[in-house]
TORTOR-740188 format. One line per field, with one value per residue (C-alpha): x, y, z; residue in one letter. Coordinates in Angstrom, 1 decimal. Layout:
// residues N
c1	c(X/...)
c2	c(Y/...)
c3	c(Z/...)
r	c(A/...)
***
This chain:
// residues 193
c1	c(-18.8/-19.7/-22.1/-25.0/-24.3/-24.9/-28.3/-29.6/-28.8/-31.0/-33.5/-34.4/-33.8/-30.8/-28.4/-25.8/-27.6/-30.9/-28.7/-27.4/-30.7/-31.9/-29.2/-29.9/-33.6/-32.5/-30.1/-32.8/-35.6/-33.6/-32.3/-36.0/-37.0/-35.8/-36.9/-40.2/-40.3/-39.0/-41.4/-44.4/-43.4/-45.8/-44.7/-44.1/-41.2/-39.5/-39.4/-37.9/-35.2/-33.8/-33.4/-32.4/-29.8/-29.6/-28.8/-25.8/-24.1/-21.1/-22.7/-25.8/-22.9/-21.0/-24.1/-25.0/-21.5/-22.0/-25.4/-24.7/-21.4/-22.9/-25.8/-23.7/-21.3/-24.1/-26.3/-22.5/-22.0/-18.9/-20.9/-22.1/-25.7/-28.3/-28.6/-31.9/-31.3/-28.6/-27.0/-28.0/-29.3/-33.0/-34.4/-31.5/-32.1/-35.4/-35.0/-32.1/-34.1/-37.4/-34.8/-33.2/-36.9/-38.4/-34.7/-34.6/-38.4/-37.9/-34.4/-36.5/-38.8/-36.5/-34.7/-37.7/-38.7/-34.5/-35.1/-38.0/-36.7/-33.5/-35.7/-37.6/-34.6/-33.3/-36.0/-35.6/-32.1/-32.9/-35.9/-33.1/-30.5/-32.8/-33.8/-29.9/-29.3/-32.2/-31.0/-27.8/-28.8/-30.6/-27.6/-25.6/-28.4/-27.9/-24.4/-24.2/-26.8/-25.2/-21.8/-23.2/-24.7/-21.3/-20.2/-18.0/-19.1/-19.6/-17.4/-19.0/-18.7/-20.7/-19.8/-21.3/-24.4/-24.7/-24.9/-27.3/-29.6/-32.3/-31.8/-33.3/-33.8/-35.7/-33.2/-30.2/-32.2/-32.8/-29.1/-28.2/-30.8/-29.0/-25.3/-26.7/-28.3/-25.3/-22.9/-25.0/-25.2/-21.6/-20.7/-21.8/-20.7/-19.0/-22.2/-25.2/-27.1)
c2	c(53.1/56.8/58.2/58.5/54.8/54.3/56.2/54.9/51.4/52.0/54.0/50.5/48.9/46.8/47.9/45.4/44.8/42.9/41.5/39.5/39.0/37.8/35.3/34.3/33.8/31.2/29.4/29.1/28.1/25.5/24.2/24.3/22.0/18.9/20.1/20.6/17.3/15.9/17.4/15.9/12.8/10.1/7.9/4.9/7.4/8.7/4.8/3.9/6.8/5.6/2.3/2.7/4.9/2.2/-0.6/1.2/2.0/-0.2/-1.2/-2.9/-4.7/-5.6/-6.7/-9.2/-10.4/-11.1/-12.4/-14.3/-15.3/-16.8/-18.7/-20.3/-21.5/-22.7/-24.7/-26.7/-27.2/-25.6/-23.5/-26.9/-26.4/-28.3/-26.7/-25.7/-24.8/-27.5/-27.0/-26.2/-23.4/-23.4/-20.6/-18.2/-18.7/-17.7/-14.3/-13.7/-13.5/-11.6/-9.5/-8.4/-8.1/-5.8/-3.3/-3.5/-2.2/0.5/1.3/1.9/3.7/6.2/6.3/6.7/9.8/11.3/10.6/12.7/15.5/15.1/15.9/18.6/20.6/19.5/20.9/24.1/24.3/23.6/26.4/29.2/28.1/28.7/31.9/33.3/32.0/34.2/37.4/36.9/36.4/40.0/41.2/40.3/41.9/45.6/45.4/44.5/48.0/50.2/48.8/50.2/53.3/54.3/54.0/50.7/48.1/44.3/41.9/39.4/36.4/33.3/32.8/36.1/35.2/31.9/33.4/36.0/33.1/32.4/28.5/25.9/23.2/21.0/20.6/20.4/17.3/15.8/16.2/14.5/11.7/10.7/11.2/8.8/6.6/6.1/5.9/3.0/1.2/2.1/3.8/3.7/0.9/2.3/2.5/2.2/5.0)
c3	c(53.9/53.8/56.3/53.4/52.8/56.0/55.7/53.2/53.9/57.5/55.2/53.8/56.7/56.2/59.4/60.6/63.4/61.5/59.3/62.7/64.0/60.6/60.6/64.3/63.2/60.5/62.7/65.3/62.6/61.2/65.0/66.2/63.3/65.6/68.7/67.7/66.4/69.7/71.7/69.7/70.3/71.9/75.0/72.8/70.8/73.3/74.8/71.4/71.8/75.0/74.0/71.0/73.3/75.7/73.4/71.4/74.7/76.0/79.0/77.2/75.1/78.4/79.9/77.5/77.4/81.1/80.6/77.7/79.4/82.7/80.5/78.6/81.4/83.3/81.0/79.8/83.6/84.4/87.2/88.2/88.4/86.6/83.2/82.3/79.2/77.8/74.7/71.9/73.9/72.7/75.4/75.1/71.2/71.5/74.1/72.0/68.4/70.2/71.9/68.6/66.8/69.3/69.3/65.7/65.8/68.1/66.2/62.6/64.3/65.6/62.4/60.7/62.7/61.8/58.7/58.3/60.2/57.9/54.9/55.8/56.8/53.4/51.9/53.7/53.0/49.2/49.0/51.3/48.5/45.4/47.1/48.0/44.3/43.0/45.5/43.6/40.1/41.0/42.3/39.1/37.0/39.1/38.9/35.6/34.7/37.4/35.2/31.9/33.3/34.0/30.6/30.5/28.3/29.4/27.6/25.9/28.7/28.2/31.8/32.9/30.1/32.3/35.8/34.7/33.2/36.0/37.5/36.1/39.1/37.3/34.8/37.2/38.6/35.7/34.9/38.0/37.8/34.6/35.6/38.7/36.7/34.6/37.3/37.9/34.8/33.2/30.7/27.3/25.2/21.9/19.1/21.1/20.9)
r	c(X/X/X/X/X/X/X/X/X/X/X/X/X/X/X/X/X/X/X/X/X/X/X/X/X/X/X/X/X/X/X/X/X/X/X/X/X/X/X/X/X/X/X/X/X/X/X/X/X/X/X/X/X/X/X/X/X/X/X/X/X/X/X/X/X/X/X/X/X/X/X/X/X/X/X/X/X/X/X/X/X/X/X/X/X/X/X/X/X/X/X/X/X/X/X/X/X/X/X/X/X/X/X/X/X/X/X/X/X/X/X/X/X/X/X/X/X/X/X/X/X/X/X/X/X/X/X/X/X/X/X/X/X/X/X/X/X/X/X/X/X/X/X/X/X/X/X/X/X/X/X/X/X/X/X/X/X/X/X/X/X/X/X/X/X/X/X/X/X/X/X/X/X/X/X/X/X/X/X/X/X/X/X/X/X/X/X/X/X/X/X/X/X)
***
């Protein structure tokens, strides 16, 4: 790049260097999405985080091993205490099925919050894609002059024609709501319409 290039491209702003911290800024922005969440969240979320933590670990799977272990052996009498619990094992039933109630609770709840942080940084990440894709559809349309003001023609290229053509995302989805939707029916059956 020539020394004028160089110019003009600081005239307007657009130096390596805030190119970088541009790209910085959108990394952060898009990392910050979750930790803004996670600070927001009340006493009974971050509770649900560490157990739902806590409860996909190995030791809270070796610790009901054990538990479930010495219960068992117990109430059938090969510890030889009294069972208090004799088989079918009514009690541990019981703790057992509120147990999994109150993790599967917190569980959803902490998925829930994911999942919403999931989609807004989809969304952001569609609305940054429709933008680039716009920058670029611009880009193709100065080329494409700057091309012809220097005397060459531009072929005729449907392909070209097509990526000069602003996107349509409303028509993209509906294209892939279809394709899905016919994915999950079949395909067509030979004369129906």
């Amino acid at each position: 790049m020539s020394q004028h290039q160089g110019r003009q491209r600081e005239a307007k702003g657009d130096t390596p260097d805030r190119r970088h911290r541009r790209a910085r800024g959108t990394h952060r922005a898009i990392q910050s999405i979750k930790a803004e969440h996670a600070r927001d969240r009340t006493r009974l979320e971050i509770g649900a985080d560490w157990l739902t933590r806590m409860s996909s670990s190995p030791v809270f799977l070796a610790l009901h091993v054990l538990w479930f272990s010495f219960w068992i052996f117990w109430n059938v009498g090969f510890l030889g205490f009294r069972p208090f619990d004799p088989f079918p094992f009514g009690l541990l039933t019981m703790i057992v099925s509120l147990e999994a109630i109150f993790l599967s609770i917190f569980v959803l709840m902490s998925q829930g919050r994911d999942a919403q942080i999931a989609e807004l940084r989809e969304e952001i990440t569609l609305q940054v894609i429709l933008r680039t894709e716009e920058e670029l559809t611009k880009t193709l349309h100065l080329v494409a002059g700057l091309y012809g003001r220097l005397g060459h023609e531009i072929a005729n290229d449907p392909e070209l024609d097509e990526m000069l053509a602003p996107l349509d995302a409303e028509d993209i989805e509906h294209q892939l709501a279809r394709q899905i939707q016919e994915a999950r029916l079949g395909p067509p059956k030979p004369g129906s319409s």
